[in-house]
VORO-332116 format. One record per residue: residue in three letters; x, y, z of N, C-alpha, C in turn. Coordinates in steps of 0.05 Angstrom, whole numbers, plus 5000, padded with zeros to 4 digits. Atoms other than C-alpha are relative to their C-alpha. Last residue first. Example, Ala and Ser with C-alpha at 12.3 -4.5 7.8 and 13.67 -1.06 7.14 Angstrom:
<rs>
Ser498449764999527349795143498550225014
Ala501849765000524649105156501850245000
</rs>
This chain:
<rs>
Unk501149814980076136579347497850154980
Unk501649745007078136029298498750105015
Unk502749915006079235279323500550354997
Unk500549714984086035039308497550144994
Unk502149875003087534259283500250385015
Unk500449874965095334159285496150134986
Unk502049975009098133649220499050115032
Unk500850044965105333399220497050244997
Unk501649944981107133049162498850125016
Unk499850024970112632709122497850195008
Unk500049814978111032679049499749965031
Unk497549725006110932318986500850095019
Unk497150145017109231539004501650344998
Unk499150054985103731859062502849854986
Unk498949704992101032339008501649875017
Unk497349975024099731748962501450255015
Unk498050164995095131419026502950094980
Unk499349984972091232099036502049664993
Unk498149714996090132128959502349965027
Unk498650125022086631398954502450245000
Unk498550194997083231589018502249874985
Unk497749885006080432318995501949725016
Unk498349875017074632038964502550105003
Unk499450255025072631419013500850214972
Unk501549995028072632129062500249684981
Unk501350375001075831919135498549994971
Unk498350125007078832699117500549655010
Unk499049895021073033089094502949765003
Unk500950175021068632789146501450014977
Unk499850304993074133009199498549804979
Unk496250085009075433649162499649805007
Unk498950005027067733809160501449904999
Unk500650395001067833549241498749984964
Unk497450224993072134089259498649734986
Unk500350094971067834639221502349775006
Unk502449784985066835109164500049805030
Unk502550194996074534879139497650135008
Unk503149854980079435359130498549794991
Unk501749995014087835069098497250095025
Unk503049994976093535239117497350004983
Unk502449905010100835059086497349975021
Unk503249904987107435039106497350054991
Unk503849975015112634789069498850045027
Unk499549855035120834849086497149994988
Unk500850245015118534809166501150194974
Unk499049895017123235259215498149884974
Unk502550175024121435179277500550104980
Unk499350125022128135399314498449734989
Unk500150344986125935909373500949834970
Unk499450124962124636639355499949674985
Unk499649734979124237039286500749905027
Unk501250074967124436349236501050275012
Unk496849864988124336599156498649935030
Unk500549934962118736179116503250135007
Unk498649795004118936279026498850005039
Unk496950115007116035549011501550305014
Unk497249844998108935739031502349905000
Unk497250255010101935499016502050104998
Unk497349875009096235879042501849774994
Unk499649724998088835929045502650105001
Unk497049874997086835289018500450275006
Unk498049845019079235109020502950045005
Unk497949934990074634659056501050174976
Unk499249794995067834519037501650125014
Unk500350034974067533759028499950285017
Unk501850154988067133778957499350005022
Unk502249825005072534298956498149874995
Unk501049804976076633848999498850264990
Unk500750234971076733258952499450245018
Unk502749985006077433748886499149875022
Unk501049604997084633908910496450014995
Unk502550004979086333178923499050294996
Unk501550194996089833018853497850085018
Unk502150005017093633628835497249815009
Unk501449754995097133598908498050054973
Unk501249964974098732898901498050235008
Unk501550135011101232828832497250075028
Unk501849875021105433448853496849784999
Unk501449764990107633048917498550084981
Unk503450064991107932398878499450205012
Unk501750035021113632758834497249955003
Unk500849775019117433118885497349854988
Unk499550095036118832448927498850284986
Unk497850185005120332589006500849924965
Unk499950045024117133329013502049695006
Unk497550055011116833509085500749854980
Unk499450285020110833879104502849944994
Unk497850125004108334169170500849854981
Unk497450235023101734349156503250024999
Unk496949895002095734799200502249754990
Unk498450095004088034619190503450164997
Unk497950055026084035119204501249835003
Unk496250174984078335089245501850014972
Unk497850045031071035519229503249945016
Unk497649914998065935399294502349944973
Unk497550125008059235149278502350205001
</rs>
């Protein structure tokens, strides 16, 4: 098994379900053995104009962890409150 990170584009639309959001699924992907490895508000762009105001990354032990992890019947109730707080954009990357 190959280790993939998840990479996160986030764009906050309601504060409050975010939080509710982020407290909420955090035991969903340590069940599933994933972890968080970064969460960042503080980005500066060096080249080209990507700029996200959240970023976060999380490690998985494989691609098809994250995939059972995220069709889960546990992290579904989460995964639909994340789609009211937050815009999106989500890039698998397999680990050398």
């Amino acid at each position: 098994m190959e280790p993939v990170l998840a990479l996160m584009e986030v764009h906050v639309k309601d504060k409050e379900k975010f939080a509710e959001y982020l407290k909420g699924h955090m035991p969903t992907i340590d069940q599933y053995g994933g972890k968080v490895t970064l969460r960042s508000e503080g980005i500066e762009s060096i080249e080209g104009d990507w700029l996200p105001k959240l970023f976060v990354m999380q490690e998985w032990p494989s691609v098809e962890a994250f995939r059972k992890w995220y069709a889960s019947k546990e992290y579904q109730p989460w995964k639909d409150l994340r789609k009211e707080a937050c815009d999106l954009k989500l890039t698998l990357v397999r680990k050398l």
